[in-house]
N, C-alpha and C positions, 0 to 999 in steps of 0.2 A: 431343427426347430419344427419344421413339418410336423414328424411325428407325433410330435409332443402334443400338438393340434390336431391330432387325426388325421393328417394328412398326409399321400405320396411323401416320397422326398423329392427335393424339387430335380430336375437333372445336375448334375453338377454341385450338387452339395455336398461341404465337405464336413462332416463333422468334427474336425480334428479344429479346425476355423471357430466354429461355434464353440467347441470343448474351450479357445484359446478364450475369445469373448468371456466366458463364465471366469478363467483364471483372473482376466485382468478387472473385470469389475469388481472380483472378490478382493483383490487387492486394495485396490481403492477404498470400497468400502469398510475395510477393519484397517485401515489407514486410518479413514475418517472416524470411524469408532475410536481410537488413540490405544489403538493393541501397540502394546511399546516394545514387543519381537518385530516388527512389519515397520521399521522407520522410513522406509523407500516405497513403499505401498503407493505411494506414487505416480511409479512408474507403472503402473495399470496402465494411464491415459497414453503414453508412449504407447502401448500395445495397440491399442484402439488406432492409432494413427498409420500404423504398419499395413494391419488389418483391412483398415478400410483404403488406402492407399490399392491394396489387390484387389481387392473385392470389384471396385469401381473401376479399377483400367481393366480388370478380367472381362466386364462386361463391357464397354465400351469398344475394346481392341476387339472381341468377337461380333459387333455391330460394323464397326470398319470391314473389318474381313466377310462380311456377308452382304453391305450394300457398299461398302465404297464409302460412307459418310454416318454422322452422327447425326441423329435429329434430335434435335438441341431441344426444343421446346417438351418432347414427349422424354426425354432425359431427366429435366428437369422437375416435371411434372410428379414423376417418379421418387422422386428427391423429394417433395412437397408436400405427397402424401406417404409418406413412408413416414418423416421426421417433423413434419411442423405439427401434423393432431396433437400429439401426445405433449410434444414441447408447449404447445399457447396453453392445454389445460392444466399442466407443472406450473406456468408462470401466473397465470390468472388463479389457482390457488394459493399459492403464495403470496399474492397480491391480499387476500382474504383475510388468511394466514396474517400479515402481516399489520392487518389494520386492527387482528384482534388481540396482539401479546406484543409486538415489538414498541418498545418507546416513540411517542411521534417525532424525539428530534431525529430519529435514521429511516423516516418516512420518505424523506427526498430522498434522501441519497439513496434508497431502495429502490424509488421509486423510475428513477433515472436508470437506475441497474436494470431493469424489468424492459424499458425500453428497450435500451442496449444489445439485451439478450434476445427480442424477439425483433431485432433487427439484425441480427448476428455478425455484432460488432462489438461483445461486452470485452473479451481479449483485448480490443486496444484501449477502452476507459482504463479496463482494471492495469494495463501495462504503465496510462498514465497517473492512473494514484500510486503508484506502486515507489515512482519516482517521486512524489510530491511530499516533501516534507511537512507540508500542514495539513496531510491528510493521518498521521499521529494517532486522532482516535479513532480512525475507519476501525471496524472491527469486522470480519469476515461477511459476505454477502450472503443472504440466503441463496442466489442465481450465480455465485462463482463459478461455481463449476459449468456455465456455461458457455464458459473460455474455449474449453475442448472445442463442444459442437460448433463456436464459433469459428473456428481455425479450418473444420473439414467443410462447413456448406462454403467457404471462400475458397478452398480448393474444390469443391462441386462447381461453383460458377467458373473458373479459371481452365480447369484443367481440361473439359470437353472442347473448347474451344483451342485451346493448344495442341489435343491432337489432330482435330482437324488441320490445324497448321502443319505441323509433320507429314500426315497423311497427302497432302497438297503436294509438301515438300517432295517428299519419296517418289509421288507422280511425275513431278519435272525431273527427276534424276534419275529415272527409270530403276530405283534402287526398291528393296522391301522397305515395305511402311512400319513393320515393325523392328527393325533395326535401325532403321532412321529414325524413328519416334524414341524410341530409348535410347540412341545418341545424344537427339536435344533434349528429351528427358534429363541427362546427367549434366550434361554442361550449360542448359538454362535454368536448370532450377538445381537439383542435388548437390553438386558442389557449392556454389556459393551459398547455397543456403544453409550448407553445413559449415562454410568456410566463415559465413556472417554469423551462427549460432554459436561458435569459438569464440569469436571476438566478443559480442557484444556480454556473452555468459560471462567474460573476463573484466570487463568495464561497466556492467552495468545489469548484475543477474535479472534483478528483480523483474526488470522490463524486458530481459532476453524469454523468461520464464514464461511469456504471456503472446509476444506478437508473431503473427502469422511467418515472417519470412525466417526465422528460426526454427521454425517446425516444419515447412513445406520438405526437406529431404527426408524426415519420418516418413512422411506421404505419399513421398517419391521414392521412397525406397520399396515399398512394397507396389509399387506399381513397375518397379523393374520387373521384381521377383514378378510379375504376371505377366507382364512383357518377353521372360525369359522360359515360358511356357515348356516349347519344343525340348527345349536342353535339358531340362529337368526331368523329363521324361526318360535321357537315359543314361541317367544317373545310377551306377552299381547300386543294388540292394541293401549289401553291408552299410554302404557309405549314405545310402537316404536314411535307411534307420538310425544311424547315430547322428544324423542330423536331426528327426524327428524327433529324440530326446533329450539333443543339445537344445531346441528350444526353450520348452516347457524349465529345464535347469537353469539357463541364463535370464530367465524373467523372473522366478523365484528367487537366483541368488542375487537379480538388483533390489527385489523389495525387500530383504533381509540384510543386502551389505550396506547398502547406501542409504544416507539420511539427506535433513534439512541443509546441512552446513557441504552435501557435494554442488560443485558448480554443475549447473544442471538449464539446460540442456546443453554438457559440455560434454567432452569423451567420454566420460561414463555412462552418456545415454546410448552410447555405442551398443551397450553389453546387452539392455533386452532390445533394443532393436536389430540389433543380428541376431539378436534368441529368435525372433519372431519370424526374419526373413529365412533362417534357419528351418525352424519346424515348418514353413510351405513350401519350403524346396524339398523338405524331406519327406513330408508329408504326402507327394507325389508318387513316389517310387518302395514306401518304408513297407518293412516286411508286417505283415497280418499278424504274424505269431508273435514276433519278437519285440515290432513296434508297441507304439502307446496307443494303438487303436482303438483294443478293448476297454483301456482306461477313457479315453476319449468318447466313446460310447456307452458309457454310463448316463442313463435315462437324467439322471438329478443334475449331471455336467450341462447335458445336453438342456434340460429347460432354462436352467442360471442363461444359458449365453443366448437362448432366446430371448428371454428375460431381461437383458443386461440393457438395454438402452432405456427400457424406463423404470429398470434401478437404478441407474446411473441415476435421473434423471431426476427421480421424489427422495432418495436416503436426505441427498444434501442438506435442500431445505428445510426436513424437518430436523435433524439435528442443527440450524444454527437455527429456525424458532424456535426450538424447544430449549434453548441456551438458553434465548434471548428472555422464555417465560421462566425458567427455572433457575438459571444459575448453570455455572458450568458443570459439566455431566460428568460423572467417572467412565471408566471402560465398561465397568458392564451396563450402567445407564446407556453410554452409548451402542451399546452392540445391541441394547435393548431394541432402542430406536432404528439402528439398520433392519433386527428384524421383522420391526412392524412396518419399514415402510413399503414391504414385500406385498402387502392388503393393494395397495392404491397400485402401487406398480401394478400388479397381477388383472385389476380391474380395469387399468386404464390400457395395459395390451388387449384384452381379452374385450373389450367394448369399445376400445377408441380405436388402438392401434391398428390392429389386424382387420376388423370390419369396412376402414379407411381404406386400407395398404392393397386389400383383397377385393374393392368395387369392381362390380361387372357391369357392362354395357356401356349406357353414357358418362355413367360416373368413371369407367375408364379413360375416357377420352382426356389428351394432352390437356386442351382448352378447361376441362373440367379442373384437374385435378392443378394445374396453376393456378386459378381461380379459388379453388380449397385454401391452396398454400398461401394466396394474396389475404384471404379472411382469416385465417390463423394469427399472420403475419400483424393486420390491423387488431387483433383481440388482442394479441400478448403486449402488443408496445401499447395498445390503448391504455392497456388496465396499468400499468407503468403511467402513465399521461395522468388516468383517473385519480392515484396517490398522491401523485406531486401536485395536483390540483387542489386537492383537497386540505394540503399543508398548505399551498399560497391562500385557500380562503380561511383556513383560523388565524395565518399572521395578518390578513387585511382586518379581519374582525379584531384583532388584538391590539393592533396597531391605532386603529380607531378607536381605543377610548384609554389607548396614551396622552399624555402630556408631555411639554417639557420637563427633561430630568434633569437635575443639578450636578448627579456623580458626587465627585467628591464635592462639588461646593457645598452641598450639604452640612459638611463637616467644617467647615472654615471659621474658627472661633478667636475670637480677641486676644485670646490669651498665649502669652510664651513661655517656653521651659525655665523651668526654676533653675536659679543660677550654677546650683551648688548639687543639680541632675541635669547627665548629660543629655544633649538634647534628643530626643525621639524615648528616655527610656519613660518607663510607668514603673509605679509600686506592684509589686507581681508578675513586672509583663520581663520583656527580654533585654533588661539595661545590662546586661553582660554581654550579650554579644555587641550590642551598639559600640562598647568602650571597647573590649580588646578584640572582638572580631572572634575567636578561639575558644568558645565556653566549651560546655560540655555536653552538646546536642553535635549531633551527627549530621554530615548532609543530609541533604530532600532526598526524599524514594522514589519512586517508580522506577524508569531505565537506569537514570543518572544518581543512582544510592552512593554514597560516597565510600571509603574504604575502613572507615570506622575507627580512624588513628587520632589521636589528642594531641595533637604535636604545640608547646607551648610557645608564644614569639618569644621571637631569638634576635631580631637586629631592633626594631620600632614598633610604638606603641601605635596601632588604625588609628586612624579618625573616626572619632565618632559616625561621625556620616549622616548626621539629619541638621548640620549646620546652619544657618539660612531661613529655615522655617519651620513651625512648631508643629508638634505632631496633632493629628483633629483633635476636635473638637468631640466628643462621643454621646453630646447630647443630641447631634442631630442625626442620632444613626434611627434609621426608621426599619423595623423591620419585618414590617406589614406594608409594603408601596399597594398604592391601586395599580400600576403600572409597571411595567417592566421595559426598560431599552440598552441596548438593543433586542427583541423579542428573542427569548432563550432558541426559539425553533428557528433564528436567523443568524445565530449566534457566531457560528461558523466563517460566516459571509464579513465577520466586524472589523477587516484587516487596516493595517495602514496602505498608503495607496500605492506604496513601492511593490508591493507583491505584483499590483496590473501594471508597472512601469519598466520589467525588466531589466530589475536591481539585483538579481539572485545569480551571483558568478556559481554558474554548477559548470564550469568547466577551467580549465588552465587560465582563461583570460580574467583580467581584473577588472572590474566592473565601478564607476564611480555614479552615483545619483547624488544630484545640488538639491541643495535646499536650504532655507532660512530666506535670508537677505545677502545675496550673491556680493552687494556692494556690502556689505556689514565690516565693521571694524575689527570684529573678532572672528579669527577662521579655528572651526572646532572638527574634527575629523572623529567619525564616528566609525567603529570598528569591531565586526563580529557579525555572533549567528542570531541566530528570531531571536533572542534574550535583550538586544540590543534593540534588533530592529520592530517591536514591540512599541516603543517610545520615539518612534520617526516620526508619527504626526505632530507629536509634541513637541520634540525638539526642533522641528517645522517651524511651529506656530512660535515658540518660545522665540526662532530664528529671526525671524518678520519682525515682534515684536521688540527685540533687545536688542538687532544691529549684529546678529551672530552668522556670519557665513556656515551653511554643515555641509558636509560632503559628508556621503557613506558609502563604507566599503563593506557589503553584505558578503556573506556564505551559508547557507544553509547548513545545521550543526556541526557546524567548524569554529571552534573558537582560537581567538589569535594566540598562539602559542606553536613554540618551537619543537615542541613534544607530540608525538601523533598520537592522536584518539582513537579509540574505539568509535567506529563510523560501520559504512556497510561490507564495507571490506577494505583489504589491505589499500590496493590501489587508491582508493577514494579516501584512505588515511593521507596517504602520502600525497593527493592532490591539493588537501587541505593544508598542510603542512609549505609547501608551493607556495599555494595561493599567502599564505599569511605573509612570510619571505617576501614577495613580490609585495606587497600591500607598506610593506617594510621600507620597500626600497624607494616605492612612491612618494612614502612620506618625508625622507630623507631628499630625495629631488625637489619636491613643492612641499617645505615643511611647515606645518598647519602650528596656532598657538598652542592647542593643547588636544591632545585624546581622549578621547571617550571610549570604553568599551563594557561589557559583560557576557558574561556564558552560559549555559546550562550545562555543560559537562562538568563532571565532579573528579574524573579521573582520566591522566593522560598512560603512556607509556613507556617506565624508565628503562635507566640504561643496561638495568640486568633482564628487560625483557619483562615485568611486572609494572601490573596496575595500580596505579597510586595518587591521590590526592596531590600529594607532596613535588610527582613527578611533573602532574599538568601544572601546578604553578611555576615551577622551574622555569617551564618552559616561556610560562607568561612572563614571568620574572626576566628572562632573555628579551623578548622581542621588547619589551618595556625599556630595560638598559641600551638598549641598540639605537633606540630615538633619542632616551635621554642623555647619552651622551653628544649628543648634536642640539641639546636644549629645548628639546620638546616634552612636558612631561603628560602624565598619563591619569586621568582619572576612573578607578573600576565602581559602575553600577552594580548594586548587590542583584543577584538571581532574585525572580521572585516566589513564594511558596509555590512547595509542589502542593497541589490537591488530591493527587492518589485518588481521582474517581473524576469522573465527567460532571463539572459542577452544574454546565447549562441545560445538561440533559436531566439532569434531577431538577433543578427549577422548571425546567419545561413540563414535572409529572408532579410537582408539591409550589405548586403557585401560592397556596394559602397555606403551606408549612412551610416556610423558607428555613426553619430551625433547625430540618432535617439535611439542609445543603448545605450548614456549615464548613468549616474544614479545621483540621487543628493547625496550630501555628507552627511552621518549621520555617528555616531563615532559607529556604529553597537549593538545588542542588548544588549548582555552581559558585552559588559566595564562599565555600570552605576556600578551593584553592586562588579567587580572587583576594580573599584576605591576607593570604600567604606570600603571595605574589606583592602587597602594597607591604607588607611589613619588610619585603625584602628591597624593595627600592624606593626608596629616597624621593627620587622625582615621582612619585604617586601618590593619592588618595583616594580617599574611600568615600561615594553616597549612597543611602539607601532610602528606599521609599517604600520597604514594608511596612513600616507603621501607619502609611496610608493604604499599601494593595490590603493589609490585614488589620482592620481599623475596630482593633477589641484588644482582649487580654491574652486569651489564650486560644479562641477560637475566630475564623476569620468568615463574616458577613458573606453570603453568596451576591447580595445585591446592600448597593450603597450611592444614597440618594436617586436612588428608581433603578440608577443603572445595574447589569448585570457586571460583575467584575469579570468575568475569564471566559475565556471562548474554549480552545482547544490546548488539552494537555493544563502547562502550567503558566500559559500565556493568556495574557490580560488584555480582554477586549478593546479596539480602537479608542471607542467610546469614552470608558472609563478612564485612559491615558490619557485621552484630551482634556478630561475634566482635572487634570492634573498638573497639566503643564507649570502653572505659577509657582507650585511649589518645586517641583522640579527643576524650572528655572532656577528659581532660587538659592535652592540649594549649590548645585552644582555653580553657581558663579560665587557662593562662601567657599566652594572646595576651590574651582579657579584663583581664588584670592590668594588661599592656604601656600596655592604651589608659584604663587608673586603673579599668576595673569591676570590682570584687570579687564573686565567687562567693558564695553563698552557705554 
């Protein structure tokens, strides 16, 4: 890198290091450009972790062996100005960046990301959305990739002070401190944290992918290899050279064999992480002639991996805002953008970086350059602060010249279904599916697209399913409000209260939440994933009101059925699958009047190993007969439309065109195989209440009676289901009636 800058080389510089730096950022970045040869390009970031793993114990361990101890603060310091310049003015540009092209309803959640990152803790937010099933329409961060850097400044603060531990150590045992320090090097941190990175990649990728203690043996591994100094020095010729080429081979062939779908960081991050420890053991001893020196020393290698920490650092974010303003990019769009953001890169080494990194005199001093990295620190999480600030004062101002909203009371009109239509249908609207369930529309899209089959009933004809009460009124659909509730940019936040009450069984155990009237005469057992638990306030309130005891028994995208779904993986199929069982057997010991359920899945997994509509109801169909033969029968709520786009975020950018947030009408994903499921048992029926979430003919309202209808994905804000409750009562105690339970 020197060079590159006209300068010495430093002592001790390895270019074979730097040449690695250029590989692995290159990877990453035509990763992220979507070059579809490079599915594993990925595994860049794994290099960087090896990497700087040596780098930092190489110097550290030569500071012990020269005074005895580490001075932590002028370590640090070091750390501060090397990496916080360049990182606060990446985030405070995307801060910018972001106020001038992304939608303001991902202002917060940006804006919290930006924090995050310039507090170098966004790894464990993004670990915990990763896990959170109503984070659905997160869509990539522009700061994600601040995860990496997060994961190494937390091994920067940890690991100087653990060798000073060691070094301590070694003193009272009169043993070498560097073989003591790489003793508890492996058995404090390396093993278990490759031992924890197994397990947790097997039970829970998405969050193994992100936090710290799964990555710390990358880290630690290449802090052997620096710790293993002496040895590697005499290492035969032959044998360092084909180490020196096995590297550079097993980090290319992970970013070419391995994709999205390996478990990751599971044994196959084995492969470039030995690639890596590989080419510095070999890189020690490897022949001049025969090695990859001369390749390594290629001037253009050599600047990329000077280069590489604030490429890493600006491609990201302009390729997710330039998404966000354009539209999704093709490959050569995006390699576009990799290569312009080689400008700002180039500028902000060459004026921030290295001017910072290279102060003389007082600006060298410890006290200084901590002090740098405390101001960086306050800039980048400010200007995070300043965004989310700036969305809480347009909801204060929006909020403030709200009213009371009706929602559906709006629409509440005198009049009932004509005798001789069934009830909920319209002339042109969807009275086929209301009567047999089975027309000739396909499930909802997005994830949960059904499987495209017309299978006709075969044992009983649905229930109509809008029994009980009539469908609105459509005079009083207004589709100009002066106000909007809940405010589209809050929209997110519009949940029922069981999300903050720790109703969500995300593990083996069964989880029950009360609600209604604990003493109510009618005990109603609610059952299923956010398709269900959507309508928990309401069937709350509806509780209170009507003498209804509910219990609910949540799972996040688990719908009750015998049949496993397509979930995040195998495992989490088959806990769901569990969990339903067990929910099964509950009800069977304390057996409630009647069930409640609905889904958003559209397809389970049959017995020949395919995906099928037909297979998820089966399964429904099972767990439904298992109650009903002990007299408990089941009533299924239809799915409600998908909307195939973020409805509150288009309200939130067409406040005076609500026209343009409509959505078409589809009967949502999961009703295909809950209608299948009621035609096949007896003790079941069928309600729905799309004729209210979708209160038109063929196109469905974004807002209705002020309120906003849909929060996230294909789920229907708090708001709006409370406004609904009556009829939903309603109904559902006409289906109650159908299956002989009388209301109370």
């Amino acid at each position: 890198m020197s060079r590159v800058v006209g300068r010495r080389p430093r002592p001790g510089f390895r270019p074979d290091i730097e040449a690695m730096r250029a590989i692995a950022v290159l990877l990453v970045l035509l990763y992220h450009a979507g070059v579809p040869w490079l599915p594993g390009g990925f595994s860049g970031v794994d290099v960087f972790f090896v990497v700087s793993g040596y780098v930092i114990t190489a110097l550290l361990v030569g500071e012990v062996r020269r005074t005895g101890s580490v001075d932590l603060p002028r370590f640090w310091a070091r750390r501060a100005r090397r990496l916080l310049p360049a990182s606060a003015l990446v985030l405070a540009t995307t801060v910018l960046l972001t106020l001038a092209w992304v939608p303001q309803v991902r202002w917060r959640e940006i804006g919290w990301d930006v924090v995050a990152s310039g507090l170098y803790v966004i790894n464990w937010r993004l670990a915990d959305r990763s896990v959170d099933y109503l984070a659905e329409d997160s869509v990539a961060s522009p700061v994600q990739h601040y995860w990496s850097l997060a994961v190494e400044e937390q091994f920067y603060l940890l690991w100087p002070v653990l060798l000073l531990a060691a070094a301590w150590l070694a003193r009272r045992l009169g043993r070498d401190v560097v073989a003591v320090t790489a003793l508890v090097l492996a058995v404090a941190v390396v093993l278990p944290s490759f031992g924890w990175a197994l397990h947790l990649t097997a039970v829970s990728p998405d969050e193994a992918y992100f936090v710290t203690p799964t990555r710390l043996w990358q880290l630690g591994a290449g802090a052997l290899v620096a710790l293993g100094g002496a040895w590697w020095a005499r290492v035969p010729v032959p044998l360092a050279t084909g180490l020196a080429w096995a590297g550079p081979v097993a980090v290319f062939a992970a970013g070419v064999l391995v994709d999205a779908q390996t478990p990751w960081p599971g044994w196959a991050t084995l492969v470039p992480t030995l690639g890596v420890a590989a080419m510095l053991v070999g890189g020690v001893r490897a022949s001049a002639a025969l090695g990859p020196a001369r390749l390594y020393a290629w001037p253009v290698l050599q600047w990329i991996g000077a280069l590489s920490y604030s490429l890493y650092l600006w491609h990201w974010p302009l390729i997710v805002l330039a998404e966000a303003r354009w539209g999704e990019l093709s490959v050569w769009a995006g390699l576009g953008v990799v290569v312009l953001s080689a400008v700002p890169a180039t500028l902000g080494y060459l004026l921030v970086e290295q001017p910072v990194r290279h102060a003389w005199g007082r600006w060298a001093l410890p006290r200084t350059g901590l002090a740098i990295g405390l101001v960086c620190t306050l800039l980048a999480a400010g200007s995070g602060g300043l965004l989310v600030r700036e969305i809480d004062r347009q909801v204060r101002a929006n909020e403030a010249v709200a009213g009371e909203a009706d929602g559906a009371g709006a629409l509440t009109g005198e009049r009932a279904p004509s005798p001789s239509t069934p009830a909920g249908a319209r002339s042109g609207s969807r009275a086929g599916e209301q009567v047999g369930g089975l027309d000739e529309q396909t499930d909802g899209g997005g994830d949960e697209a059904g499987d495209g089959t017309q299978e006709e009933p075969e044992e009983r004809q649905v229930p109509g399913g809008t029994a009980g009460a009539p469908s609105p009124d459509l005079g009083g659909l207004d589709l100009s409000p002066e106000a909007i509730t809940p405010d589209p940019l809050e929209a997110t936040r519009d949940l029922p209260s069981l999300y903050d009450e720790g109703c969500d069984a995300t593990d083996e155990e069964v989880v029950r939440c009360d609600y209604g009237d604990r003493d109510g005469d009618l005990h109603v057992a609610v059952v299923g994933d956010s398709k269900i638990a959507q309508w928990a306030s309401a069937l709350d309130l509806a509780g209170q009101e009507r003498g209804w005891r509910v219990d609910v028994y949540y799972r996040s995208a688990c719908p009750w059925s015998a049949t496993l779904v397509q979930v995040a993986d195998e495992e989490a199929a088959q806990a769901c699958r569990r969990w339903g069982a067990e929910v099964g057997q509950r009800l069977l010991e304390e057996p409630p009047d009647v069930v409640l359920t609905s889904s958003v899945k559209s397809r389970g997994v049959g017995a020949d190993g395919e995906l099928s509509g037909r297979a998820l109801a089966d399964g429904m169909a099972q767990r439904w007969q298992e109650i009903g033969s002990a007299g408990i029968p089941v009533v299924a709520l239809a799915d409600t439309p998908q909307p195939r786009m973020q409805v509150y975020a288009c309200v939130a950018d067409h406040r005076d065109d609500l026209g343009r947030c409509a959505i078409d009408y589809n009967r949502g994903s999961g009703t295909g195989p809950l209608l299948r499921a009621v035609e096949a048992v007896p003790t079941s029926s069928f309600v729905t209440m799309n004729d209210w979430v979708c209160p038109g003919q063929d196109r469905c309202p974004p807002v209705v009676g002020g309120v906003l209808v849909y929060r996230q994905g294909s789920h229907i804000t708090d708001t709006y289901a409370r406004s609904l409750t009556d009829v939903l009562a309603d109904r559902l105690e006409a289906a109650f009636a159908e299956l002989g339970v009388e209301a109370a």
